[in-house]
NULOVEX-337906 format. One record per residue (C-alpha): residue number from 1; residue in one letter; x, y, z. Coordinates in pm, 1 decimal, padded with zeros to 6 digits. Layout:
<nodes>
NUM:A:X:Y:Z $
...
</nodes>
This chain:
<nodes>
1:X:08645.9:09803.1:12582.6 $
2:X:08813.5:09439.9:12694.6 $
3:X:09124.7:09419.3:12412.1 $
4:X:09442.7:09467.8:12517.3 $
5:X:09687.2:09789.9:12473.7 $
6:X:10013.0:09800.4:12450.2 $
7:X:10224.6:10137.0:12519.8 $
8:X:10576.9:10178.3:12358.7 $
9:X:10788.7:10410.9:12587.3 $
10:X:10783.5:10474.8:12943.4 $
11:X:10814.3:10876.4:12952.5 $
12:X:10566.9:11098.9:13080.8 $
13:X:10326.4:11017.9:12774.3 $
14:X:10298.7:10703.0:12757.0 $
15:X:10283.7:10602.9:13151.8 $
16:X:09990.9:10928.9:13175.6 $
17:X:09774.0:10727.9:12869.7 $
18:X:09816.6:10386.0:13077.6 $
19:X:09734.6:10567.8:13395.6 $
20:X:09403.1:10700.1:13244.6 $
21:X:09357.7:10328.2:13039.0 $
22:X:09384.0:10125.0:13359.6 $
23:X:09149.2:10366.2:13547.8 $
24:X:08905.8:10298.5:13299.6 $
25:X:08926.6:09921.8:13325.7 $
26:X:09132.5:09876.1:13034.8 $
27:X:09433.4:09594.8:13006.4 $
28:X:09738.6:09770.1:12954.3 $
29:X:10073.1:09701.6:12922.7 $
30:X:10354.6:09986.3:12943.5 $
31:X:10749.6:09842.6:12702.0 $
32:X:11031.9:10051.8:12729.3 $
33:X:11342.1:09893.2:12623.8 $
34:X:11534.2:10117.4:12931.5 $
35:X:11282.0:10219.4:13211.2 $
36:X:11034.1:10440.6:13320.8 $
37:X:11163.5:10822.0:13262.6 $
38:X:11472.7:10735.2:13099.2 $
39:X:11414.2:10946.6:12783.7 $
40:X:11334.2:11314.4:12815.1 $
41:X:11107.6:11307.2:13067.0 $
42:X:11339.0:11194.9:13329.4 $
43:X:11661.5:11425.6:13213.1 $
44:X:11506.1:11750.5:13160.8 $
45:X:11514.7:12116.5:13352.2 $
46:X:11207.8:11974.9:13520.4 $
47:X:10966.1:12284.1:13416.1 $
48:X:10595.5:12284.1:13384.9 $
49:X:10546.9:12572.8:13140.9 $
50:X:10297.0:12741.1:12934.6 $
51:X:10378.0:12589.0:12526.6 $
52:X:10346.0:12932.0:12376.6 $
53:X:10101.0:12803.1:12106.9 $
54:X:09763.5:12805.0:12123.9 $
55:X:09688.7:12482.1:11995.1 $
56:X:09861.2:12364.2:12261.4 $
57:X:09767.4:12533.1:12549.9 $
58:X:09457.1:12360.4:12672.9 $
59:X:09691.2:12076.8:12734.6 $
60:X:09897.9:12276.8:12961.2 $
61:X:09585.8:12357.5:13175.2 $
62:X:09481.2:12015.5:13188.4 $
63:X:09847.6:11880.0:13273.2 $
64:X:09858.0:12155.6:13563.9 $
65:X:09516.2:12006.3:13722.8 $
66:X:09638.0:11622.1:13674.6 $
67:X:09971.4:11677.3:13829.0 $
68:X:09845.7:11861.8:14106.2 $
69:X:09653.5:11593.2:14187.5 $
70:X:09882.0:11292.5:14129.2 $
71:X:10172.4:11501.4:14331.6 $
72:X:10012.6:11669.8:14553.4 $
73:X:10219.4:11947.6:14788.8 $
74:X:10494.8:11857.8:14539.8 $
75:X:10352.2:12033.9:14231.7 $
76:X:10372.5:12425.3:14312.9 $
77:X:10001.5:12609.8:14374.9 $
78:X:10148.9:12910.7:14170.7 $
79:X:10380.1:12949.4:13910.1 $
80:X:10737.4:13079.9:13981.8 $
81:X:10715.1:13283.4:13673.3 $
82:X:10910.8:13305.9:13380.1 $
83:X:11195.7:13578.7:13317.4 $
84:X:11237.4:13602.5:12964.1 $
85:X:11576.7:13823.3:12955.4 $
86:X:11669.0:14087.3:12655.8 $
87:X:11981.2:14325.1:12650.7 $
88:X:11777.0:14626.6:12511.2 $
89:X:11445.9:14737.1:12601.1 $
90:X:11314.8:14744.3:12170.9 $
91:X:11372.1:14285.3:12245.6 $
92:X:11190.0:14355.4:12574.9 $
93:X:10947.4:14515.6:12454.1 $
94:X:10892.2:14269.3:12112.8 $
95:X:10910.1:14015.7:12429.8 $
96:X:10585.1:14196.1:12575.5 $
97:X:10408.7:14233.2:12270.3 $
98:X:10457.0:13865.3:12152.7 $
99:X:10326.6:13673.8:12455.5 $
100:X:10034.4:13950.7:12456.2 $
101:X:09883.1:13750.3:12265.8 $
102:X:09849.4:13461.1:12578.4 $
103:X:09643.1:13739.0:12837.0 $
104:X:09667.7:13461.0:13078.9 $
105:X:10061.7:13519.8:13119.9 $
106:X:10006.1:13868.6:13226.1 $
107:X:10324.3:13968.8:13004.9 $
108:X:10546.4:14249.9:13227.7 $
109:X:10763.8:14504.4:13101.2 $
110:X:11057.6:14515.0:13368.4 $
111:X:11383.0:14754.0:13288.2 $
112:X:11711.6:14715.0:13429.1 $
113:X:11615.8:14835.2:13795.7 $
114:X:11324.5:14613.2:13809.9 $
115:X:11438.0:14321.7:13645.9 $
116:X:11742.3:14348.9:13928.2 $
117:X:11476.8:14390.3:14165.4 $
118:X:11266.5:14090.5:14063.5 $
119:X:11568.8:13877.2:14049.6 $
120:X:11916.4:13979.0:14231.1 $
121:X:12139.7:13704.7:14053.6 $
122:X:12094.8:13926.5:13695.8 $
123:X:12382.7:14135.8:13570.8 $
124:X:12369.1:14503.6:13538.7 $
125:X:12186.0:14634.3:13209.1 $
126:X:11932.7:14341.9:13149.9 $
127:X:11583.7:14405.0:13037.2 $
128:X:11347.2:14147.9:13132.2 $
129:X:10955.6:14050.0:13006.3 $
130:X:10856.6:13850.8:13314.2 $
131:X:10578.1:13559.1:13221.2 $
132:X:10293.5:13411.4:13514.6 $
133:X:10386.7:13076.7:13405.8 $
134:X:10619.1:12813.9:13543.3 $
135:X:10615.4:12497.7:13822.0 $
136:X:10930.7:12344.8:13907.4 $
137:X:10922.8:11995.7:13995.7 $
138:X:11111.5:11692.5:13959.0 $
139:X:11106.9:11521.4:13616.9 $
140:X:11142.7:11195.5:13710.6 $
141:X:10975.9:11153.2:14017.9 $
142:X:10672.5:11280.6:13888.3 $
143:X:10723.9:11061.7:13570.9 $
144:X:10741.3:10766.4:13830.4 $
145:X:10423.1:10888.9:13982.0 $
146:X:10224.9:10880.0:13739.8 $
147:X:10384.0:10509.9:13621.4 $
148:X:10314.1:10406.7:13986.8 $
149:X:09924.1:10529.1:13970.4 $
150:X:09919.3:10380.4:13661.7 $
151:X:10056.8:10075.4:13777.4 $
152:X:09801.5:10060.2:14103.9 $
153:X:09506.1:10085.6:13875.6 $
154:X:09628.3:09754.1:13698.0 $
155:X:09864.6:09828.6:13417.8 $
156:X:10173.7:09627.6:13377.8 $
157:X:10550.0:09765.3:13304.0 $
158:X:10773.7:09518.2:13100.3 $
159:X:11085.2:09736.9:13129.4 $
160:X:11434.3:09663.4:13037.0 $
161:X:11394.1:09462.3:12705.0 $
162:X:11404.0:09468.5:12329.1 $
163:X:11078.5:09628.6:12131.9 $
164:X:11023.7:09468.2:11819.2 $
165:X:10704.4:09665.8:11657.2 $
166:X:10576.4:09385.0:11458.7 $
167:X:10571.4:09133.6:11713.9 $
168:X:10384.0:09379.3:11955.3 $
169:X:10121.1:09450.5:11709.7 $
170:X:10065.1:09096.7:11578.3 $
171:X:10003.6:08996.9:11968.9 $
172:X:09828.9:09344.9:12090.9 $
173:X:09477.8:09475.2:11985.7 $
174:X:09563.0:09843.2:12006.4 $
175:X:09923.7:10008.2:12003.1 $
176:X:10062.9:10311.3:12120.4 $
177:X:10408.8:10498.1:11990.9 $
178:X:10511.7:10748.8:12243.4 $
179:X:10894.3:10661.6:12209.6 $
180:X:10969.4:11003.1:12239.1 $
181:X:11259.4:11117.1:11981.8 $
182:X:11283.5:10780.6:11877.9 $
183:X:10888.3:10710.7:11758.9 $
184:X:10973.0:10809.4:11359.2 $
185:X:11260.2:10515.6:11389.4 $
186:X:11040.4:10292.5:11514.1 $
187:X:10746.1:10357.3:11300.4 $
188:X:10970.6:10337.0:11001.0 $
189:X:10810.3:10285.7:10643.4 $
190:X:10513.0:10477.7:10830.6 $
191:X:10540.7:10832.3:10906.1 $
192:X:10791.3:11005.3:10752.6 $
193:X:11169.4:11010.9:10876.5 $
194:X:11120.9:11353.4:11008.1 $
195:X:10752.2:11326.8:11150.9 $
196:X:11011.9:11324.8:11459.9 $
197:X:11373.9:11385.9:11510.4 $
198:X:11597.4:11430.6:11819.7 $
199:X:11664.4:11799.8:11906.4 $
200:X:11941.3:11720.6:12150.4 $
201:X:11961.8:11947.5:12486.6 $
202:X:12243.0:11954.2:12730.7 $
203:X:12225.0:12074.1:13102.7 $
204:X:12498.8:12132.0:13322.3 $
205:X:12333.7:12052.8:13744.5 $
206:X:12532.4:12315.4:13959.5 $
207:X:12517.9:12419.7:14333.5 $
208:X:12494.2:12834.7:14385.4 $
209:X:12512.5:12997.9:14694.1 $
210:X:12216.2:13128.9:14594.5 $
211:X:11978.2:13039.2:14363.6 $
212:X:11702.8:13211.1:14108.7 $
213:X:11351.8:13309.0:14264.4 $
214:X:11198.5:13273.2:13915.9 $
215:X:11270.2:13036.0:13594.3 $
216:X:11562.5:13272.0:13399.3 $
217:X:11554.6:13193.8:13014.3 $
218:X:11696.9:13385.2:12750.0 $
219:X:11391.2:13547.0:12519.5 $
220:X:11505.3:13371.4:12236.3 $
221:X:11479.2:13000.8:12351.1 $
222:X:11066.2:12989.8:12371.8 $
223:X:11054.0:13085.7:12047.2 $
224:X:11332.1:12885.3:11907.3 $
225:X:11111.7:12552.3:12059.4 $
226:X:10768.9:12643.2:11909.5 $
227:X:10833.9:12796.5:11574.3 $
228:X:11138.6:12537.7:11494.0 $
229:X:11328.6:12810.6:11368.8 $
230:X:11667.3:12820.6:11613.9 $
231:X:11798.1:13117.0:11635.9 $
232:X:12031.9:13035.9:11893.4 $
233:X:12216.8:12664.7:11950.5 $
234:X:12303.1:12719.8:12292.3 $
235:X:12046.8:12993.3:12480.1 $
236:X:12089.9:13032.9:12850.9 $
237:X:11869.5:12903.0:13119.3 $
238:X:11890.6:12885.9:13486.5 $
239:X:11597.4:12662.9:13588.1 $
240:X:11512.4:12547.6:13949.8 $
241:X:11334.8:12264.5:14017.0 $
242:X:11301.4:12036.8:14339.5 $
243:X:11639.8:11787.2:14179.2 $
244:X:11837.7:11987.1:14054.9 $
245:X:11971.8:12376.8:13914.9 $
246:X:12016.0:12369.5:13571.6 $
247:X:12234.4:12612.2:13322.7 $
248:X:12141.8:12519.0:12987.7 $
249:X:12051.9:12462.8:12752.4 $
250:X:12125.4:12320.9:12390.0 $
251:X:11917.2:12290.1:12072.8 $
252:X:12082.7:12056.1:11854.6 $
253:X:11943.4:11846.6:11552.3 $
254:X:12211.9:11568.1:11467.8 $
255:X:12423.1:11302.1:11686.6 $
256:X:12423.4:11289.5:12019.5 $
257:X:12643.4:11550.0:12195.5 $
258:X:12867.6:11545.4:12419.1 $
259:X:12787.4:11704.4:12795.8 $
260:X:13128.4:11720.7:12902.8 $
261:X:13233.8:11935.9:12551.1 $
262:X:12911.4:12145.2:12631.2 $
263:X:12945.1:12269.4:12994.0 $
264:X:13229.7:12510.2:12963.1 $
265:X:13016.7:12709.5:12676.0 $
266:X:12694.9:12675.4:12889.7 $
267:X:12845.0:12826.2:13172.8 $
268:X:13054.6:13079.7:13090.7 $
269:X:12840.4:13216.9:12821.0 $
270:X:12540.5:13187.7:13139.7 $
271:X:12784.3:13454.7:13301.9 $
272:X:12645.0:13748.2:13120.4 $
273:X:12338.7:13731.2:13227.8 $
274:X:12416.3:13605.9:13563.5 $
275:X:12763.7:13653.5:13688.1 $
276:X:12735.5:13396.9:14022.2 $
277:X:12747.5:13101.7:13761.5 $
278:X:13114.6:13174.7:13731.5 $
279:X:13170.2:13068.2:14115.0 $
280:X:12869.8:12771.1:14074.3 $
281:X:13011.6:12410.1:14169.8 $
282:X:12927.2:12189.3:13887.7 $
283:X:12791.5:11837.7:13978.8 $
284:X:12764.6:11709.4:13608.0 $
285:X:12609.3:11732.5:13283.3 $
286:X:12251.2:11571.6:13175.5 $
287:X:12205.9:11512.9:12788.2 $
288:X:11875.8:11413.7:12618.9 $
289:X:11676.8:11430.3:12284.3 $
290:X:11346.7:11629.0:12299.7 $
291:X:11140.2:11482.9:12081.3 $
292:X:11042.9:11749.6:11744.6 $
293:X:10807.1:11738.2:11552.2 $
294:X:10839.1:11830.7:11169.6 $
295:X:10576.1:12125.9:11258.3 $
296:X:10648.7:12167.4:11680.0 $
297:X:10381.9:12067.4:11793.6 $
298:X:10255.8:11712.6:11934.7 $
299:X:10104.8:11444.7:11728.5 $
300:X:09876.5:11250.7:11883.2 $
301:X:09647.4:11017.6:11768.8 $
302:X:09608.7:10712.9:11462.7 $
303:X:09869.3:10682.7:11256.8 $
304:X:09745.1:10765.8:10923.5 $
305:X:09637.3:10448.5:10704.6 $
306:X:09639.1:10238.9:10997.9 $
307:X:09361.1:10105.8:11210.0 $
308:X:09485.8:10012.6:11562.8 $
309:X:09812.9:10191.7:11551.7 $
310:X:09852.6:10541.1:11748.5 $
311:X:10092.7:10772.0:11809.7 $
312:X:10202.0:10998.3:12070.8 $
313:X:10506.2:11248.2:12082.9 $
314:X:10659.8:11506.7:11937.4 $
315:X:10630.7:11750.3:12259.8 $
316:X:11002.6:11897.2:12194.3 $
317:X:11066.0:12042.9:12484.3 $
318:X:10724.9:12046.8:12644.0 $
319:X:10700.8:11688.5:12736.7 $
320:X:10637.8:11716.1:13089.8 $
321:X:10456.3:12084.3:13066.8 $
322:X:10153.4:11871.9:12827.5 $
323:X:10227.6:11501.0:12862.6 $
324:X:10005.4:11421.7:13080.1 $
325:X:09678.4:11622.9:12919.5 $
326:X:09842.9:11446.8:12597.3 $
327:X:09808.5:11078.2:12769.2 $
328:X:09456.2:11164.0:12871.4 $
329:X:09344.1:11245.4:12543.7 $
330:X:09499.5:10924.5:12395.6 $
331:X:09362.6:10681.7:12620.8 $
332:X:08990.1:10877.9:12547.7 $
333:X:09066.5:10840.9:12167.6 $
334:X:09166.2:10437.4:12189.8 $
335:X:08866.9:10401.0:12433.4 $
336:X:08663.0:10544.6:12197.6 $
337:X:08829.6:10416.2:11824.9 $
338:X:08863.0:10724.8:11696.8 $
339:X:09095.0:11028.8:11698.6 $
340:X:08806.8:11297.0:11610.3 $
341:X:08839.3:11437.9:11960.7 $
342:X:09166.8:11562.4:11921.8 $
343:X:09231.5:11904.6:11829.7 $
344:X:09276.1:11889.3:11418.8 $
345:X:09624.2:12083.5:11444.7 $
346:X:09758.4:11832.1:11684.0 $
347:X:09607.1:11540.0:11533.2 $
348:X:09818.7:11216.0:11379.6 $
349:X:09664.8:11258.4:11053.3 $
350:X:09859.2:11556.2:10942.8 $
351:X:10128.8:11364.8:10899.7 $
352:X:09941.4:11231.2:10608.8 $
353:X:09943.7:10884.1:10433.8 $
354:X:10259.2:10703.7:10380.8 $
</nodes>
C-alpha cells in the first residue's frame, strides 16, 4: 500500500497505529492540535489493567506483549495486582464471583486480616477481592515511546496546529479519528453526538511516607467504567505508577471540572479506606476526559457509510491498558481496506449509518 495516512490525535492510539503503519512501509502522518500524550493518555493513573470485558480482553494481552517490548525493563514482568476493596464480606464476595468469570485474574477472597496483611496502608474492617492484573508505568513516557518508534520507522508528527477534517481528507488517501473524547465533535454530521463523550476524571498526585504494594480501587469503579452505569461519581483509588501516586478518581459526564474543587473530596473521602492519605503532601491535581463510548467499549474501524474514513477511540478509561493492541489492529485493517478483522462487538459499524 503507497497512499498516504493521516492520524488525528497523538494519544496512545493513534501514535501505536502509525508505529505499526510506518513499520510496514506505509506514509504516515500523526496531527494533534496540542502534542503527543496531551489527552488522556498522558494525564491518567498510568495503569495497564485487565478491561473486565471479554470483548476486550485480547487487546489487553496484546498491549502487555507490545509494551513490553517498546519499554523494555520499564513495563513490569508481573502485575502488581489489583485490590478491589468492599466494607462487608456479601460485596467481597459478589467481588469474587463477578471477575470469576476472567479465570486468568485468579479472583481472591481476602477478609479483614488478610486484606491488612496484603496491604498495610488499609483501614481496619476492609474486605478485599484481590485481582492478578495490573502494570504501573508512566503514561506519557510510554505514550512518547511509542510516538518516538513510530517516528524512527518514518512517520511524521505535525503537532501544535489547527485540524480542519475536511481539508485533511480532501489532501489524505486514508484517515484516522482517534481524538480521544473529542472524535464524535470532530466527526460531526457522522457518528452520532454520543458515539463518544468526555467522562471527565480528576486525580490528585501526592507524596506518602509510604506507598501501596498493589493498585487499591474501590470495587465499584471497574464496574462503573465497563457497564456505563456509575454508581459512584467519585470512587477511591490509590494507584502507583513510575510518575506519580494518584488518589482518585472522578467519573463525570458534562463540563470540564475543576481539580482544585475536587481534591479535598478525593482525599478525605480516600481516608476511609486508607487513613495515611490524611497526612499525604499533595503536589497537584491532573484532570482529563476518558473517552466513552455510547456502549463502553472501543470502536475501531470504518466509519459507517464512508470509504477511507476510520475511527479509533472510545477506550474510557482503558486507553493505555488496550491502545496499543487497538493501533495494531487499525493499521492491519487500513493496510488491508477492510475492517472484517476486527472483533464484530468492537467494530465501527455498530455505530450504524448516519
Amino acid at each position: 500500500m503507497d497512499d498516504a495516512v493521516t492520524i488525528i490525535g497523538a494519544g496512545i492510539v493513534g501514535c501505536s497505529a502509525a508505529y505499526f503503519l510506518a513499520i510496514a512501509g506505509v506514509p504516515v502522518t500523526v496531527l494533534d492540535p496540542v502534542g503527543i500524550a496531551a489527552g488522556a493518555s498522558g494525564r491518567n493513573n498510568g495503569l495497564v489493567e485487565h478491561p473486565y470485558d471479554a470483548a476486550s480482553a485480547p487487546l489487553f494481552d496484546q498491549t502487555v506483549e507490545i509494551m513490553r517490548e517498546i519499554l523494555g525493563s520499564a513495563m513490569p514482568q508481573t502485575p502488581v495486582g489489583a485490590l478491589l476493596l468492599a466494607e462487608d464480606e456479601l460485596a467481597a464476595r459478589g467481588l469474587v464471583d463477578h471477575y470469576a468469570q476472567f479465570p486468568e485474574l485468579r479472583p481472591v477472597l481476602l477478609d479483614p486480616d488478610s486484606a491488612r496483611e496484603a496491604e498495610p496502608l488499609l483501614a481496619d474492617g476492609m474486605w478485599g477481592c484481590l485481582l492478578d492484573t495490573g502494570y504501573p508505568i508512566s503514561p506519557r513516557e510510554a505514550t512518547t515511546a511509542v510516538a518516538e518508534r513510530a517516528r524512527q520507522a518514518g512517520a511524521r508528527f505535525e503537532l501544535g496546529g489547527p485540524v480542519n477534517l475536511d481539508e485533511v481528507r480532501s489532501a489524505s488517501d486514508q484517515v484516522l479519528v482517534a481524538a480521544g473524547a473529542w472524535s464524535s465533535q470532530l466527526l460531526k454530521g457522522l457518528v452520532a453526538p454520543n458515539a463518544v463523550s468526555p467522562l471527565w476524571g480528576v486525580i490528585v498526585l501526592v507524596e506518602m511516607e509510604r506507598g501501596p504494594g498493589h493498585a487499591i480501587i474501590e470495587g465499584t469503579v471497574t464496574r462503573g467504567l465497563t457497564t456505563g452505569k456509575v454508581e459512584n461519581e467519585s470512587p477511591f483509588t490509590l494507584l502507583p505508577s513510575p510518575s506519580w501516586l494518584a488518589v482518585g478518581s472522578t467519573l463525570l459526564p458534562g463540563n470540564e471540572p475543576s481539580g482544585e474543587e475536587w481534591a479535598p473530596r478525593l482525599l478525605s473521602r480516600g481516608t476511609k479506606f486508607v487513613p495515611s492519605i490524611q497526612d499525604a503532601h499533595v503536589q497537584g491535581t491532573l484532570v482529563c476526559a476518558r473517552p466513552k463510548s455510547f456502549d463502553s467499549r472501543p470502536i475501531l474501524g470504518r466509519v459507517p457509510g464512508q470509504d477511507r474514513l476510520w475511527l479509533g477511540s472510545g477506550h474510557g478509561g482503558r486507553g493505555l491498558s488496550l491502545g496499543a493492541a487497538s493501533g495494531k489492529l487499525l493499521a492491519e485493517a487500513i493496510i488491508a481496506g477492510s475492517d472484517a478483522a476486527i472483533p464484530a462487538p468492537l467494530r465501527a459499524d455498530r455505530l450504524g449509518a448516519s
